[in-house]
C-alpha positions in Angstrom: 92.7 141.9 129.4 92.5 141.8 133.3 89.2 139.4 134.3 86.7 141.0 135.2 84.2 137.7 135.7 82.4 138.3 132.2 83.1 134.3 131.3 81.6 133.4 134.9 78.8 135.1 134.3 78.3 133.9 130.8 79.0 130.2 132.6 76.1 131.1 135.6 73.3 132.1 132.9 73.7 129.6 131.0 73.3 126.8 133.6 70.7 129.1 135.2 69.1 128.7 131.5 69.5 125.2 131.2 67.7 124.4 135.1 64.9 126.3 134.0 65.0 124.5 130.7 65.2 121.3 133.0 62.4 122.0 135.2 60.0 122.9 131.9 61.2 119.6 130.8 59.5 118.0 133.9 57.0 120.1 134.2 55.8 118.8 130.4 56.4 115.3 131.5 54.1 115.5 134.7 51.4 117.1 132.7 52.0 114.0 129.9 51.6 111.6 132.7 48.6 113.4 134.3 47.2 113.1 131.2 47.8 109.3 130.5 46.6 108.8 133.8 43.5 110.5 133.3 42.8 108.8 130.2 43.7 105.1 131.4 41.5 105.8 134.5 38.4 107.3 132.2 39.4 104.1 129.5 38.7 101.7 132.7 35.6 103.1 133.5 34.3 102.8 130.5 34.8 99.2 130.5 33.1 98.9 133.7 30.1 101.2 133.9 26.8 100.1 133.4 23.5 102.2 134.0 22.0 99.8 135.1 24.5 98.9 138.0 23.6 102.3 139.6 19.6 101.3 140.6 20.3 97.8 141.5 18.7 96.2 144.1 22.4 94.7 145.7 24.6 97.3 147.6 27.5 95.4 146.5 26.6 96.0 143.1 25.4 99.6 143.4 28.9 100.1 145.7 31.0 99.0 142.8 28.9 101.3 140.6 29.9 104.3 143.1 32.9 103.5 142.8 33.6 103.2 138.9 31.7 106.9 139.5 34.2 107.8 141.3 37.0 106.9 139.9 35.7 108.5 136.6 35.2 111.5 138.7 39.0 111.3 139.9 39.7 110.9 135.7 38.4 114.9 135.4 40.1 115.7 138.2 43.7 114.6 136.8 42.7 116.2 133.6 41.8 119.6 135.4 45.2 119.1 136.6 46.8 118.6 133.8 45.3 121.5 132.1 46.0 124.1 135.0 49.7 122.9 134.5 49.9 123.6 131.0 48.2 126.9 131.8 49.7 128.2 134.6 52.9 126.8 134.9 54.0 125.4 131.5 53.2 128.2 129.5 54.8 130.6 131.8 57.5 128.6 132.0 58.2 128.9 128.6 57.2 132.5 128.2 59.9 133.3 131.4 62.7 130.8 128.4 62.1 133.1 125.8 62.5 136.1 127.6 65.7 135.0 129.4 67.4 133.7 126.8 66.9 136.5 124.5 68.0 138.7 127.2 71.0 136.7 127.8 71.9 136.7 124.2 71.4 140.6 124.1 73.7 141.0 127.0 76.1 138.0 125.8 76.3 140.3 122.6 76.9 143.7 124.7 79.3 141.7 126.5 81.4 140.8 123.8 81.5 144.3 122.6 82.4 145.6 126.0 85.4 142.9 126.2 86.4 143.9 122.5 86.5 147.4 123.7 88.5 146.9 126.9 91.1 144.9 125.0 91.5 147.5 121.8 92.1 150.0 125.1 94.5 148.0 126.5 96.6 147.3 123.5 96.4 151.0 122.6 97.5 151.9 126.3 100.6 149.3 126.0 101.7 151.1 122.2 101.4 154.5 124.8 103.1 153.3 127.2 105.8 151.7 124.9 106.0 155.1 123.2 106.3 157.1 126.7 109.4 154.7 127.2 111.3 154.9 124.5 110.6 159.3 124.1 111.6 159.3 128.3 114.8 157.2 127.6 115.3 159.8 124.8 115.1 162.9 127.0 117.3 161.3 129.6 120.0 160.1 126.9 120.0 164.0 125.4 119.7 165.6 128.8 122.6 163.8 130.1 124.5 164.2 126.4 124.1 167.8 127.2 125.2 168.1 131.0 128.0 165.6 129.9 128.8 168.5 126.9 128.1 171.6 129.4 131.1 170.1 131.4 133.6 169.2 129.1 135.5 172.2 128.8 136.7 170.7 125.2 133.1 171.3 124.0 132.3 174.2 121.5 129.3 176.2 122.0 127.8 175.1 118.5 127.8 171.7 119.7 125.8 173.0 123.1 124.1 174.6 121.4 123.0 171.5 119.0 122.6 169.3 121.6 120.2 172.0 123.3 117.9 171.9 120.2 117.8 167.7 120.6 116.9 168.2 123.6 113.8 170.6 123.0 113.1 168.4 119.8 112.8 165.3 122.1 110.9 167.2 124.6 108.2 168.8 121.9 107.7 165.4 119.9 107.0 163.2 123.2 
C-alpha cells in the first residue's frame, strides 16, 4: 500500500505518550522529595524546640527559638507544596495519560482497520487491473484475427462470421 504516514504517526504519539509519561515521572519524584524535605525539616525541629527557649531572657537563645519556628514553619510550607502538586498537577497529569492513551489506542485500532482496508482495495484493484489486461489483449488479438480474415480473400464467410461472434463474446464478458 502507498504510505500515507500512518506508522509516523503511530511513532510521534507514542513518544508524545512516553514525554508526558516522563514528565509525570518527575513530577511524582519532586513531590516525593518535597515531601522528604518537609518531614526531615519538621523531624529537626522537633529535636530542637523547646517552650521554654521562646520566653527566655537571652536574645541569642530566643533567636535560635525563632528560628527553629521558622524553619518548622518552612516544613508546612514544602508540605502545602507537595500537596498542591499532587493535586493540581499530578493528578491531572495522570488523568490527561489515561485519556490519551486510550485515545491513541482507539485510533491506533481505527488505524489498523483503515490500513487493512486500503490494502484489501489495492489487491482487489491489481486482480482488475490484471483482468482488464488480459480481456483488452483479448479484444485486440480477435479484432485483428478478424481484420486479418476480412482481408484474406481465401477466407469463407462462416469463418468471418465466427470470428465476429469472438469478437462480441470478448467484448460482452470484459
Amino acid at each position: 500500500p502507498p504510505q500515507d504516514g500512518y506508522e509516523h504517526a503511530c511513532a510521534h504519539t507514542e513518544h508524545g505518550n512516553e514525554f508526558v509519561k516522563k514528565a509525570a515521572s518527575f513530577v511524582e519524584k519532586l513531590i516525593h522529595v518535597e515531601q522528604n524535605y518537609a518531614k526531615e525539616l519538621r523531624k529537626l525541629c522537633k529535636q530542637y524546640k523547646r517552650k521554654d527557649e521562646e520566653t527566655s531572657k537571652y536574645s541569642s537563645v530566643r533567636c535560635f527559638a525563632k528560628l527553629v519556628t521558622e524553619t518548622n514553619d518552612l516544613a508546612g510550607q514544602r508540605e502545602l507544596v507537595a500537596e498542591y502538586w499532587q493535586a493540581e498537577v499530578l493528578d491531572q497529569m495522570k488523568v490527561v495519560i489515561k485519556d490519551i492513551t486510550a485515545e491513541r489506542k482507539t485510533h491506533m485500532i481505527e488505524g489498523a482497520k483503515r490500513i487493512n482496508e486500503l490494502k484489501l482495495t489495492m489487491d482487489q484493484l491489481d486482480k482488475a487491473k490484471k483482468h482488464y489486461e488480459r480481456a483488452s489483449e483479448e479484444a485486440e488479438n480477435a479484432q485483428n484475427a478478424l481484420e486479418k480474415a476480412d482481408n484474406d480473400p481465401n477466407s469463407t464467410k462462416a469463418k468471418i462470421d465466427k470470428l465476429t461472434q469472438v469478437l462480441i463474446f470478448v467484448h460482452v464478458s470484459s
